[in-house]
VEXFIKOL-58040 format. One record per atom (N, C-alpha, C): x, y, z. Coordinates in pm, whole numbers, plus 32768, in hexadecimal, padded with zeros to 4 digits. Layout:
N
[[X, Y, Z]]
...
//
This chain:
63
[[950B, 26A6, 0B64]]
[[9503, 2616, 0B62]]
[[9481, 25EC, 0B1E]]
[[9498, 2599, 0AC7]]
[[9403, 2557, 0A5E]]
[[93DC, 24E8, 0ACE]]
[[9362, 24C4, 0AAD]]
[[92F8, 2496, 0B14]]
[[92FC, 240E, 0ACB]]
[[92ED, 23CC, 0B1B]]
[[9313, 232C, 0AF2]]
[[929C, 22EC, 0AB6]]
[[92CF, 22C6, 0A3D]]
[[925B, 229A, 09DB]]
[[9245, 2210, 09B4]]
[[92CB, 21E7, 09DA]]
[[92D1, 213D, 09B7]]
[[9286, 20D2, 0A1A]]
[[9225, 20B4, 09E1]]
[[91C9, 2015, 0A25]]
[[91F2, 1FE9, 0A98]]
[[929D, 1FA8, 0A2B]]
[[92F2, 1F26, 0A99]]
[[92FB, 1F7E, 0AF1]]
[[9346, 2011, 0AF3]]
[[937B, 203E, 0B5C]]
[[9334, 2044, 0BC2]]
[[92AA, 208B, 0BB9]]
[[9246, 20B2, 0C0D]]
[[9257, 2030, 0C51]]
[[9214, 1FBE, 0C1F]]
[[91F0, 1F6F, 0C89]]
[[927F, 1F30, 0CB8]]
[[9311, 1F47, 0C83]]
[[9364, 1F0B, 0CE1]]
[[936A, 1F8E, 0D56]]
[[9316, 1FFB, 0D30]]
[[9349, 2036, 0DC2]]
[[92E3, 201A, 0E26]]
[[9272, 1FF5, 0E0C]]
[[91FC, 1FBC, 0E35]]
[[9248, 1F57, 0EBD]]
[[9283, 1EF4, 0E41]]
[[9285, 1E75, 0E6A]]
[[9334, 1EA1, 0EF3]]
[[9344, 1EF4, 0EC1]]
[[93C6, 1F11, 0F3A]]
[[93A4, 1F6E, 0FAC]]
[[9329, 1FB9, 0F9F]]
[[92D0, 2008, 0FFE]]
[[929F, 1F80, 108F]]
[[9252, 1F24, 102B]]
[[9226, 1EBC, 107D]]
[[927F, 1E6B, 109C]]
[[92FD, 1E47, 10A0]]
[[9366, 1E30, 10B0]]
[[93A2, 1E39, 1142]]
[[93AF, 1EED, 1135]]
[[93C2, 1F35, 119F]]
[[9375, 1F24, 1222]]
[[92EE, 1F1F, 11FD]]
[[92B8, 1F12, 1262]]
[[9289, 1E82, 12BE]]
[[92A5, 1E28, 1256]]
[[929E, 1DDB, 12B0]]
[[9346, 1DB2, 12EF]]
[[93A2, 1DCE, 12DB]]
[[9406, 1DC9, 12F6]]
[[941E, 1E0F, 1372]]
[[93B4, 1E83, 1381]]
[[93BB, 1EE9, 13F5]]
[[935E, 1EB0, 1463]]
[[92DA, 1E40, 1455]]
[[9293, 1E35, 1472]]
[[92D6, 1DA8, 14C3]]
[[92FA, 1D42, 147A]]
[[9362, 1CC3, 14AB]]
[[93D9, 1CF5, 1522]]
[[93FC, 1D79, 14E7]]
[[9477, 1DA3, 156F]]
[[9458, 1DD2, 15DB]]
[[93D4, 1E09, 15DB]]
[[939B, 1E29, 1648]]
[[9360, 1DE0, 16B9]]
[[92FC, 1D50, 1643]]
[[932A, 1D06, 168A]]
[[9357, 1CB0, 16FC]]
[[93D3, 1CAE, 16B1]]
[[9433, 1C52, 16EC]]
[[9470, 1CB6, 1777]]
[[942D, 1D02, 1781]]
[[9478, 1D5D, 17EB]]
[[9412, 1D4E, 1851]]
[[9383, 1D4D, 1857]]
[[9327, 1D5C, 188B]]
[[92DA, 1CD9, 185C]]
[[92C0, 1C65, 1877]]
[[9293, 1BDD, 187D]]
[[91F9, 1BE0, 18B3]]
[[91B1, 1C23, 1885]]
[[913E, 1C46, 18C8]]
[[90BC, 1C3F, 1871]]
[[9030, 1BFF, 1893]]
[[8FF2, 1BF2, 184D]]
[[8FAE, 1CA7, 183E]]
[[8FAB, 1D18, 189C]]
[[8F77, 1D87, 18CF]]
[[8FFA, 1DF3, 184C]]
[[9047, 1DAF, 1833]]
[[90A8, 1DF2, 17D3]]
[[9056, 1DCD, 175F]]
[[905C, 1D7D, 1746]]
[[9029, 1D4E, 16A9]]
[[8FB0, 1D6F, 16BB]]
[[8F5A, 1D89, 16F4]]
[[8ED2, 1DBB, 16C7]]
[[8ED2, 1E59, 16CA]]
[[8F27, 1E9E, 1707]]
[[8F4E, 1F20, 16F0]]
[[8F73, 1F2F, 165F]]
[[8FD3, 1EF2, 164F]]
[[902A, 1EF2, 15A6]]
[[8FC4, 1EF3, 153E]]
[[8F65, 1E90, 1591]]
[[8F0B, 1E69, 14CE]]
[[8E9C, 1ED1, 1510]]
[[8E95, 1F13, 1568]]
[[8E27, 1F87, 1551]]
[[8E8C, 2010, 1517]]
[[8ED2, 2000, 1566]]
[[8F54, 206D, 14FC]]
[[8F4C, 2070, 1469]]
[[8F3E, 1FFC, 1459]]
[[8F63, 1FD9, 139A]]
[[8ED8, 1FD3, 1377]]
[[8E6E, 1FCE, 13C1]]
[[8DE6, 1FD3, 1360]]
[[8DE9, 2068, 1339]]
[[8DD3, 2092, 13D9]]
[[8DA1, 2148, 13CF]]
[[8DFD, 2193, 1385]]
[[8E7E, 2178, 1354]]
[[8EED, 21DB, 1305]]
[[8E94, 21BC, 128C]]
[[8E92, 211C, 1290]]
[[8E35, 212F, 11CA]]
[[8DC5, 2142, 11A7]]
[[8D79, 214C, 1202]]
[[8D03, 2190, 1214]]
[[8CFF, 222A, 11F9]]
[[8D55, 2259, 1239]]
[[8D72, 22F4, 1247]]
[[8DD5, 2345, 11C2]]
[[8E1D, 22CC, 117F]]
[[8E5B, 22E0, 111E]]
[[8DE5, 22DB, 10C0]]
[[8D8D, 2288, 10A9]]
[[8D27, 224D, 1042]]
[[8CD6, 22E4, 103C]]
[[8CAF, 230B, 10A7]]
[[8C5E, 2378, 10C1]]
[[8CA7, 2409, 1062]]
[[8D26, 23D5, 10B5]]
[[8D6A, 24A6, 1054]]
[[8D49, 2466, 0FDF]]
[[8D81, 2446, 0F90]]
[[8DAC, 2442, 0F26]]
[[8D68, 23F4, 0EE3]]
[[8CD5, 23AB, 0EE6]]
[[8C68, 23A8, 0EA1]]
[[8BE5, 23CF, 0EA6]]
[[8BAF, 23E3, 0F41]]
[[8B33, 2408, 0F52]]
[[8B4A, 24AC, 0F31]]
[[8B9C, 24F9, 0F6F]]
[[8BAF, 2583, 0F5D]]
[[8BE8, 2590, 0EC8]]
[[8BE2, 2552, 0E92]]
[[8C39, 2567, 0DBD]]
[[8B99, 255C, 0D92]]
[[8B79, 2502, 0D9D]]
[[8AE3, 24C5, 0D72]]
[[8A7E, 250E, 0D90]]
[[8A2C, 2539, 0DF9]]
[[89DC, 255E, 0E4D]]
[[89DA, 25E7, 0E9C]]
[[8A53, 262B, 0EDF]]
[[8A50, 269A, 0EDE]]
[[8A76, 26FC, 0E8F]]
//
């Protein structure tokens, strides 16, 4: 499989990545009505991109 080279594509998968998640993030939610949920979620969603940011630039870059 060739590695995806096209612009648009990248960022429509970008844009369907973030998509996903807030779609996952709204259903959850609606299941759990809680202010103690949503501050879980958005520490969930900092520290994944935090931790994503880390592999795959501080360790490319720096180590």
């Amino acid at each position: 499989m060739d590695n995806l080279r096209s612009s648009k594509l990248i960022v429509a998968k970008g844009i369907a990545f973030l998509a996903l998640a807030c779609c996952a993030v709204f259903m959850i939610l609606e299941q759990l009505p809680k202010l103690k949920v949503a501050l879980l979620l958005a520490a969930l969603v900092t520290a994944s991109a935090r931790f994503y940011y880390f592999l795959f630039y501080v360790l490319e870059r720096y180590v």
